[in-house]
C-alpha positions in Angstrom: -28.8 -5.1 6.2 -27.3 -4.1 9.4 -28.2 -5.7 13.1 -27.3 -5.7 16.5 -26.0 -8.7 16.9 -22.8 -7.7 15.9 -21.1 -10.7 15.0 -17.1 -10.9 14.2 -16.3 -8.9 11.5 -19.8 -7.1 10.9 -20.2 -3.2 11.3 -20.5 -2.0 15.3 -19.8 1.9 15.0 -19.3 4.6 12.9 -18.2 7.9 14.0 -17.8 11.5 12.4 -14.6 13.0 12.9 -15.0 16.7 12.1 -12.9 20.0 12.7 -16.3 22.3 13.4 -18.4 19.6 15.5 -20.4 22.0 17.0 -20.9 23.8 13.2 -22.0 20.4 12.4 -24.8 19.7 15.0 -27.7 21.3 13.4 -27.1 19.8 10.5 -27.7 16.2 11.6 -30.6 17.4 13.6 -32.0 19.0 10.7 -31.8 16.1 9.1 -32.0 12.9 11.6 -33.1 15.0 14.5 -29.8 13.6 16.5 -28.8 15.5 19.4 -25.5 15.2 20.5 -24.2 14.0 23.8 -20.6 14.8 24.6 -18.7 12.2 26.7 -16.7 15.2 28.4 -13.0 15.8 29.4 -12.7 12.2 30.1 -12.9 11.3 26.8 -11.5 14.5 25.4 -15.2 15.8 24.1 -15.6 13.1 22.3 -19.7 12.3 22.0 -22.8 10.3 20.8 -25.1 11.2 18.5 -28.6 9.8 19.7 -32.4 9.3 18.2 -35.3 8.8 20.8 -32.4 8.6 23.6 -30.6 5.6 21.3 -27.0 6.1 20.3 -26.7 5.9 16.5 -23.0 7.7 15.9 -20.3 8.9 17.9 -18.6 12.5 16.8 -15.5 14.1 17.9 -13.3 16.9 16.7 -10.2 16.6 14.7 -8.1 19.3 13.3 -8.2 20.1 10.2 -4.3 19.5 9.6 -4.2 16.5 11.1 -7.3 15.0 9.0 -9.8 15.3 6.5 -13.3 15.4 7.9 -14.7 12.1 7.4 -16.7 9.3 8.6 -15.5 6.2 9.9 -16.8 2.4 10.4 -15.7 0.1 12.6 -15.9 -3.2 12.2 -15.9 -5.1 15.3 -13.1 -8.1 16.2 -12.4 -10.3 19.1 -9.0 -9.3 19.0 -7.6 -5.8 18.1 -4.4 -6.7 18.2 -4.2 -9.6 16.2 -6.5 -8.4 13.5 -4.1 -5.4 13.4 -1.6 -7.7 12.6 -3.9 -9.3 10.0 -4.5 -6.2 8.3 -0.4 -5.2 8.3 0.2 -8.9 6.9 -2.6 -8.2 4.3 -1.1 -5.3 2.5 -2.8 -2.5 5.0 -1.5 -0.2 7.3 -1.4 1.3 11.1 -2.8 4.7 11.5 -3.6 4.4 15.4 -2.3 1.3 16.9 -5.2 -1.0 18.9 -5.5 1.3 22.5 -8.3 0.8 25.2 -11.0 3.1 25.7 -11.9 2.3 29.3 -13.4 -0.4 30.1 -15.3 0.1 27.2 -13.4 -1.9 24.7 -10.8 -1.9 22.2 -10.1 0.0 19.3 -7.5 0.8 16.5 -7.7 2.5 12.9 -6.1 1.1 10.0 -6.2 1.3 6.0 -6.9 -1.7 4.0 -4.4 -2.3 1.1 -5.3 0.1 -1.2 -5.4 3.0 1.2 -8.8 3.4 2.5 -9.5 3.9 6.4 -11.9 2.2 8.6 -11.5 1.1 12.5 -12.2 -1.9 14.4 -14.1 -2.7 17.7 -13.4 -5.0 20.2 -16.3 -4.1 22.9 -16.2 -4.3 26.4 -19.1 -3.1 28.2 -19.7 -0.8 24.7 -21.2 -3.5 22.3 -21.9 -1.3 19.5 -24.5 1.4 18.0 -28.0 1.2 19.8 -29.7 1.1 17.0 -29.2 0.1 13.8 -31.5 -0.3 10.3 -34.3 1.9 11.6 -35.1 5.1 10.6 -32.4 8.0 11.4 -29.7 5.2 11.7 -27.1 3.4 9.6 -28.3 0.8 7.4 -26.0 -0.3 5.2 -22.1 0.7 4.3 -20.4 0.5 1.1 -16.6 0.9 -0.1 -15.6 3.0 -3.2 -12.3 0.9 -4.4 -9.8 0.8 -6.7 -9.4 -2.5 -6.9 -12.7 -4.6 -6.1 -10.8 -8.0 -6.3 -8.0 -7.0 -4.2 -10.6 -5.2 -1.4 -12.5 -8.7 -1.5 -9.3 -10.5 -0.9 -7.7 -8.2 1.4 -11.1 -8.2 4.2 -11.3 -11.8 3.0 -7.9 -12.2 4.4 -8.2 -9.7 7.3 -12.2 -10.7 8.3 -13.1 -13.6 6.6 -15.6 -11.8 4.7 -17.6 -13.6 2.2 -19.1 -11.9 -1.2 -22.2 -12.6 -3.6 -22.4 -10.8 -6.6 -25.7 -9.6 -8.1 -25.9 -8.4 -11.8 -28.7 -5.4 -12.4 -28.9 -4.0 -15.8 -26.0 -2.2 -17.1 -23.7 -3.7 -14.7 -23.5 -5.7 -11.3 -22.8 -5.5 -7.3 -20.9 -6.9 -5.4 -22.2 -7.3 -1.7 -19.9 -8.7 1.5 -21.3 -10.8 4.8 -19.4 -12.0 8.1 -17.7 -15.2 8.0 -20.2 -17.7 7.7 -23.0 -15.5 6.9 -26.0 -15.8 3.9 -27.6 -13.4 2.0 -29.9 -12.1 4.6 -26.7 -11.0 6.7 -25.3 -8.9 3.7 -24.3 -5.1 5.6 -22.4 -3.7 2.9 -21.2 -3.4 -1.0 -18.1 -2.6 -3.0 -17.9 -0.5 -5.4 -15.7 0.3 -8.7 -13.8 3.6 -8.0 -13.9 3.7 -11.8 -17.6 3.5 -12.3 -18.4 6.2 -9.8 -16.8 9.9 -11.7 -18.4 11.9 -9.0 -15.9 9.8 -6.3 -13.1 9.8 -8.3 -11.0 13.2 -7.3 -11.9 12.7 -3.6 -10.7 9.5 -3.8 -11.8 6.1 -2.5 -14.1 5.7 0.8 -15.6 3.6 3.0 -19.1 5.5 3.3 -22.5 4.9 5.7 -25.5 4.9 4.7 -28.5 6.6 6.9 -32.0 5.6 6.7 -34.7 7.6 6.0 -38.8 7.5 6.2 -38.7 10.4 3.5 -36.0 11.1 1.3 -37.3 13.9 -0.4 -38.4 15.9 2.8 -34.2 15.2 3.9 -32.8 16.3 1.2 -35.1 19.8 0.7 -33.4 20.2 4.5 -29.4 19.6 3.0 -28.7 23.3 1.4 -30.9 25.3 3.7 -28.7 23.3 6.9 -25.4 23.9 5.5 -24.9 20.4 3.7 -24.0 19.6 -0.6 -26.0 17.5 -2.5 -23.1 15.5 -4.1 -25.8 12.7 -5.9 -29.4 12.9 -6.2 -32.2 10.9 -5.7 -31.7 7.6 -7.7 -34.6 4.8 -7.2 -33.7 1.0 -7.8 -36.6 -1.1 -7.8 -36.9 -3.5 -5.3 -34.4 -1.7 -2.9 -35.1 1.7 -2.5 -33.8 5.5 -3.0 -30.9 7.3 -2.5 -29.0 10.2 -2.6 -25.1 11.1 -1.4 -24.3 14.2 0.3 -21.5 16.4 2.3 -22.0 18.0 5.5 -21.1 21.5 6.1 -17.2 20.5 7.1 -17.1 18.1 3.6 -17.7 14.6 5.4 -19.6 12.6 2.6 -22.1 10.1 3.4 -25.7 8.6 2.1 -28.9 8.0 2.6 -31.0 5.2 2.1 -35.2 4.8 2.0 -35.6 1.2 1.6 -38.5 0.7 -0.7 -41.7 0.0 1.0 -42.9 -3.5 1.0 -45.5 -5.3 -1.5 -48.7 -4.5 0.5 -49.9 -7.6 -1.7 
């Protein structure tokens, strides 16, 4: 799962980029109880979503013509601009070239090589998300591919990435870690576009998942807030529950409720 210590090439942010963000804000206090904290002109409204005062997402508005509301991971580097480089020699692509944000750190968004977004992180006096793995905060992140081989080869390439794969009945998973990593420092999986019909005419994703202490009570809150149910509950012993949804302005993203341990 997902930590703090935010080591090369792990997960450090994820933000919402949304064309109604204040249409959007009741719905992720309905369901997290985030409240939102803008960052002002400075940062031109851009903002953090927080729980208990911790910042667990940042949130800004972007038209609808110029994107489609989404979230997006970062994945932090040491260098922005030679991973973007990395990413443009790996197949991927530019979208925002790496740009400072403050003295805060670093940034730039790219797609891999099969199209799909995500961002990188090179922090200054910003390290990353407050809190991680905890309830009301992401836990894990997984990427809905085309291509699983070539996504493992091209964040391979780009991050240094390395993979396990885990068979479960009817099929199997394949689950990335930061260069060097084990098993315990596993913070996301990838998944065959293929084998998921309901992600198919959308298209593939990188999507977060957010943890919950009750999925059920969550997602009775996801119609009556504005949100779609776009999976539901699914339990997988040994791990946990989940569910997919939309917001109200069509972002899609997860939740998680790990299963609770073996009292024995």
């Amino acid at each position: 799962m997902l930590n703090t210590r935010y080591v090369a090439g792990a997960p450090t942010w994820v933000d919402l980029g949304t064309p109604d963000l204040e249409g959007v804000h009741a719905f992720y206090g309905a369901l997290f109880g985030w409240e939102f904290r803008s960052g002002g002109a400075e940062f031109g409204g851009y903002g953090m979503y927080q729980a208990d005062g911790k910042t667990v997402a940042g949130a800004m508005s972007v038209p609808a013509d110029q994107a489609p509301p989404a979230w997006t991971i970062y994945f932090k580097t040491t260098d922005a601009d030679a991973t973007v480089k990395a990413v443009e020699q790996a197949g991927g692509s530019t979208v925002y070239e790496a740009m400072d944000v403050g003295d805060l750190g670093r940034m730039a968004v790219l797609n891999d090589a099969q199209g799909v977004g995500f961002a990188v992180w090179q922090p200054g006096t910003n390290k990353g998300l407050d809190l991680v793995d905890a309830p009301n905060s992401m836990c894990w992140t997984e990427l809905y591919t085309p291509d699983i081989t070539a996504a493992q080869e091209f964040y391979g390439s780009v991050f240094g990435w390395g993979a396990t794969t885990q068979a479960f009945e009817g099929g199997s998973y394949t689950m990335v870690h930061p260069a060097g990593g084990t098993a315990d420092d596993m913070f996301g999986g990838l998944w065959p576009l293929s084998d998921a019909p309901d992600e198919v005419e959308a298209g593939a994703y990188w999507t977060p998942y957010f943890q919950v202490t009750d999925i059920d009570a969550v997602l009775a809150q996801v119609e009556p807030a504005g949100g779609t149910v776009r999976m539901a509950r699914m339990d997988l012993a040994g791990v946990g529950s989940f569910a997919k949804l939309a917001d109200p302005s069509g972002a899609r993203f997860a939740l998680m409720q790990p299963e609770a341990p073996d009292a024995g």
